[in-house]
matplotlib code that plots the C-alpha trace (Angstrom):
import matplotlib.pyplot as plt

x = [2.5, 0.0, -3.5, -6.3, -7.5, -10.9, -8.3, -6.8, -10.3, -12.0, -8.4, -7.9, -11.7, -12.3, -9.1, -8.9, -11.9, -12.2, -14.7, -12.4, -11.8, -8.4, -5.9, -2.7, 1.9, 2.6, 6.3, 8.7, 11.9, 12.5, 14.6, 13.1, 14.8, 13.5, 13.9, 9.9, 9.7, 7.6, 7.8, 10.0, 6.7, 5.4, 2.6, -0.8, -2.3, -5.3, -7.8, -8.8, -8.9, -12.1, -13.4, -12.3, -15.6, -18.1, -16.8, -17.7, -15.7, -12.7, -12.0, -8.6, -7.5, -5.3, -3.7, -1.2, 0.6, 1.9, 5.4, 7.7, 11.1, 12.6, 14.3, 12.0, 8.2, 7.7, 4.7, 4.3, 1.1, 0.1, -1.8, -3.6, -3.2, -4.0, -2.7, 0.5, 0.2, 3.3, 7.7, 10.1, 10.9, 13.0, 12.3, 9.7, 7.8, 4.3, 3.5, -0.2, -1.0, 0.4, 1.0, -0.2, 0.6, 0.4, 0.2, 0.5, -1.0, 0.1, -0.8, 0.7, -0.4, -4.1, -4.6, -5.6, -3.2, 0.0, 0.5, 3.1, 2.2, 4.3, 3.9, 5.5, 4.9, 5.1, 8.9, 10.1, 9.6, 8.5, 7.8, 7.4, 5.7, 4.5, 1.1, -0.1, -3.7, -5.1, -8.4, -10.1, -11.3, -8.5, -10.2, -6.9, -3.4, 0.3, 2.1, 5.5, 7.5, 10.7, 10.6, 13.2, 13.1, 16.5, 17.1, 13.6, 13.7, 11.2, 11.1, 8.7, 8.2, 6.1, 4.6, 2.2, -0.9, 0.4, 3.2, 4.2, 5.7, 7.9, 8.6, 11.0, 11.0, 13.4, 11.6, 14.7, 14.0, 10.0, 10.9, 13.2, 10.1, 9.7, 5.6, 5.4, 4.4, 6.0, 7.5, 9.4, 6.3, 6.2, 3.5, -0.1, 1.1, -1.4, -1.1, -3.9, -3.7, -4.7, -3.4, -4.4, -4.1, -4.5, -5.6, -5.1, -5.1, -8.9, -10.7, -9.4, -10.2, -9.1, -8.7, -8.5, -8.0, -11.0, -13.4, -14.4, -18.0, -17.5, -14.9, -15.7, -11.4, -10.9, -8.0, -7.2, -9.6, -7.5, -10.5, -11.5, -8.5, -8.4, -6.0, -3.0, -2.2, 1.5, 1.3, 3.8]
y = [-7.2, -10.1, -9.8, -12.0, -14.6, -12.4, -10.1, -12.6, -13.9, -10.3, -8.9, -12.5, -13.2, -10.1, -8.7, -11.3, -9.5, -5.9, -4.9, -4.8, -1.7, -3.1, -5.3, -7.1, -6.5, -9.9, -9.7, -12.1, -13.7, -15.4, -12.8, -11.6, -10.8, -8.0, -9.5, -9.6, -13.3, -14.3, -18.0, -16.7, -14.9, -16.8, -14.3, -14.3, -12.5, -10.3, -9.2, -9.0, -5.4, -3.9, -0.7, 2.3, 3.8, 1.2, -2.3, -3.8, -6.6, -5.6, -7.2, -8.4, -9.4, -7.9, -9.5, -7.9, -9.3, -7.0, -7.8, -6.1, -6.9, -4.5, -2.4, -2.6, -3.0, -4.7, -5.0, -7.7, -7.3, -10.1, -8.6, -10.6, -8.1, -9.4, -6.2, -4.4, -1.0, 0.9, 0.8, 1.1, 5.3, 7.4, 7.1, 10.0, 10.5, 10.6, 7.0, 7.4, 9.1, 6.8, 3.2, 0.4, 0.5, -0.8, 2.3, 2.4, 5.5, 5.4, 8.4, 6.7, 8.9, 9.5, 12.7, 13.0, 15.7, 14.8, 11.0, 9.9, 8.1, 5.3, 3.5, 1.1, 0.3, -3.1, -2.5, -1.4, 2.0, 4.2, 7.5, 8.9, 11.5, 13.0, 14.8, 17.5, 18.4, 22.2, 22.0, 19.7, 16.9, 17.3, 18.7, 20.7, 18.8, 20.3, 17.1, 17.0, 14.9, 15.6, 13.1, 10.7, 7.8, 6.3, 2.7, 1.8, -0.7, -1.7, -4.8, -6.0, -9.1, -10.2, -13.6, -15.1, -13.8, -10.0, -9.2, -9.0, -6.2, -6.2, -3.3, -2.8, 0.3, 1.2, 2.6, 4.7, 6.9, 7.2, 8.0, 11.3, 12.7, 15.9, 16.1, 12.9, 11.0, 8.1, 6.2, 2.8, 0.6, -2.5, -4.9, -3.6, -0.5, 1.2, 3.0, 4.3, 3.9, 2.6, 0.1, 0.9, -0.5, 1.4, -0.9, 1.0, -2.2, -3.5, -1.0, 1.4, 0.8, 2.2, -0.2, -0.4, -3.4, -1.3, 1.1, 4.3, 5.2, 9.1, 9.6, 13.6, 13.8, 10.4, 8.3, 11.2, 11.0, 10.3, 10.6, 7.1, 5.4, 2.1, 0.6, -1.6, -3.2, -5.1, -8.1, -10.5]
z = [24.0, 23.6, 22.3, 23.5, 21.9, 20.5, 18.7, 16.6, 15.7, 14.5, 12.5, 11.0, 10.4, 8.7, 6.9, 3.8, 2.5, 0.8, 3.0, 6.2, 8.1, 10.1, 8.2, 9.7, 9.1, 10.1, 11.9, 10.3, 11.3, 8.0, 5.5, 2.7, -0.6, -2.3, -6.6, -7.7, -7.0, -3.9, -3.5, -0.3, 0.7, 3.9, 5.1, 4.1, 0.9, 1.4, -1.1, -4.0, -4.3, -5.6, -7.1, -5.1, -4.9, -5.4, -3.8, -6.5, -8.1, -10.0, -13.9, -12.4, -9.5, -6.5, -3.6, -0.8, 1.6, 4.3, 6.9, 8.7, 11.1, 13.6, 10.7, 7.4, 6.4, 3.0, 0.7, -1.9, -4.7, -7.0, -10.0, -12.7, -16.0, -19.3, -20.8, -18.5, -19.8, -18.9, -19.2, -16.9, -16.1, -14.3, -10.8, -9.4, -13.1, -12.6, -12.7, -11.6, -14.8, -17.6, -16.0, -14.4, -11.3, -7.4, -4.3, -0.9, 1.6, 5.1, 7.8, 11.0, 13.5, 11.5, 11.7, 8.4, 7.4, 6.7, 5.1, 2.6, -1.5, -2.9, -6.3, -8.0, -11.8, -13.5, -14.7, -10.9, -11.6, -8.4, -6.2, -3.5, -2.0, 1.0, 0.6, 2.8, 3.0, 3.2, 4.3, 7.5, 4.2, 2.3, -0.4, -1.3, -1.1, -1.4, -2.8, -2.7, -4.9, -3.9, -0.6, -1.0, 1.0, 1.5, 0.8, 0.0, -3.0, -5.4, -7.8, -10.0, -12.1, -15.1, -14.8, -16.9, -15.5, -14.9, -12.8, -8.8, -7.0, -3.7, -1.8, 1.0, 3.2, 5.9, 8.9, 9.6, 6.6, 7.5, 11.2, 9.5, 7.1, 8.7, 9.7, 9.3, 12.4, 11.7, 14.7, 14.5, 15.0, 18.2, 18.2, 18.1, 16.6, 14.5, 11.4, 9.1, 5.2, 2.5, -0.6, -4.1, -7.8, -11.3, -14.1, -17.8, -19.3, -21.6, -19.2, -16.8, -13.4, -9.8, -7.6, -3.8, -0.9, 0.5, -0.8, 0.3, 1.3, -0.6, -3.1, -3.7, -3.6, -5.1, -3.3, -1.2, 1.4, 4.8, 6.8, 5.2, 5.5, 6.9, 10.1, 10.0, 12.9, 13.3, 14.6, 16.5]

ax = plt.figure().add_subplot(projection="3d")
ax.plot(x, y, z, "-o")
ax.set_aspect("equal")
plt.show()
């Protein structure tokens, strides 16, 4: 599918900014191996990320870059951290509540009920989740942490301005989370979401590549989630 001219202009004119409502998965031909280092990173970085509820600047800063080839869609964040608060933990603890971490919310088919949580500490840690609202708002949420998605891998990296984290994530496994809605994406496949950051470090701060006009449920607000487009 090819887009015109106009469409390239408005997603790439407007998604290196936090204040963007559609951001771009470049498609890649070029392998990517998933080890915390991204000098093999050839796709843009967006950002920086700002504070979830505000859009105001952030202390640190955030940058994403966002890919994908016909089997996998990877993720790499560059976070500037003075003061990595965190260790590495057995794989689904509660990350959110103790570490620094990045986060990833995708609802593919956006309707605003069903949409899946990743995060992915400083040390590699992760989990994963699939969160199901109860209530037209999602002012209620059955989360459930037992999801497992096969052969996703997560590595992070400490550098000396904070630390980077890569995440690969086979669209086979999304495509068999039951109530889902996930479909192997083409180009100009949409999906809605939204990519976060939790900063314990000098000052905690919640951080997101967009804010949120009303954060009565905090990050969970599907309603407000943003589009990502993939690209050729």
């Amino acid at each position: 599918m090819k887009f015109p001219c106009l469409f390239y202009v408005v997603v790439f004119g407007i998604s290196f900014t936090s204040y963007s409502q559609i951001f771009p998965i470049h498609r890649i031909t070029n392998p990517i191996a998933i080890d915390g280092d991204l000098s093999d990173w050839k796709t843009p970085f967006i950002g920086p990320f700002v504070i979830h509820n505000s859009g105001l600047k952030a202390t640190q800063d955030t940058y994403v870059s966002l890919s994908w080839d016909d089997t996998n869609l990877y993720l790499a964040y560059k976070s500037k951290d003075s003061t990595i608060v965190g260790s590495a933990k057995k794989n689904d603890t509660q990350l959110f509540k103790i570490d620094d971490l990045v986060e990833l919310f995708f609802d593919p088919d956006g309707d605003s009920q069903n949409y899946i949580e990743i995060g992915v500490n400083a040390f590699s840690s992760n989990y994963d989740m699939i969160i199901h609202c109860v209530s037209p708002s999602c002012g209620g949420w059955d989360t459930d942490i037992s999801l497992d998605i096969l052969g996703m891998k997560t590595v992070s990296k400490i550098t000396t301005d904070g630390y980077d984290v890569e995440i690969m994530i086979p669209f086979s496994s999304l495509t068999s989370i039951k109530d889902s809605g996930f479909i192997t994406p083409v180009v100009g496949t949409k999906w809605k979401g939204n990519l976060f950051r939790i900063d314990y470090g000098n000052r905690t701060e919640y951080l997101a590549i967009s804010s949120y006009s009303n954060l009565e449920y905090g990050f969970h607000k599907p309603e407000q989630f943003k589009t990502f487009v993939f690209l050729e």
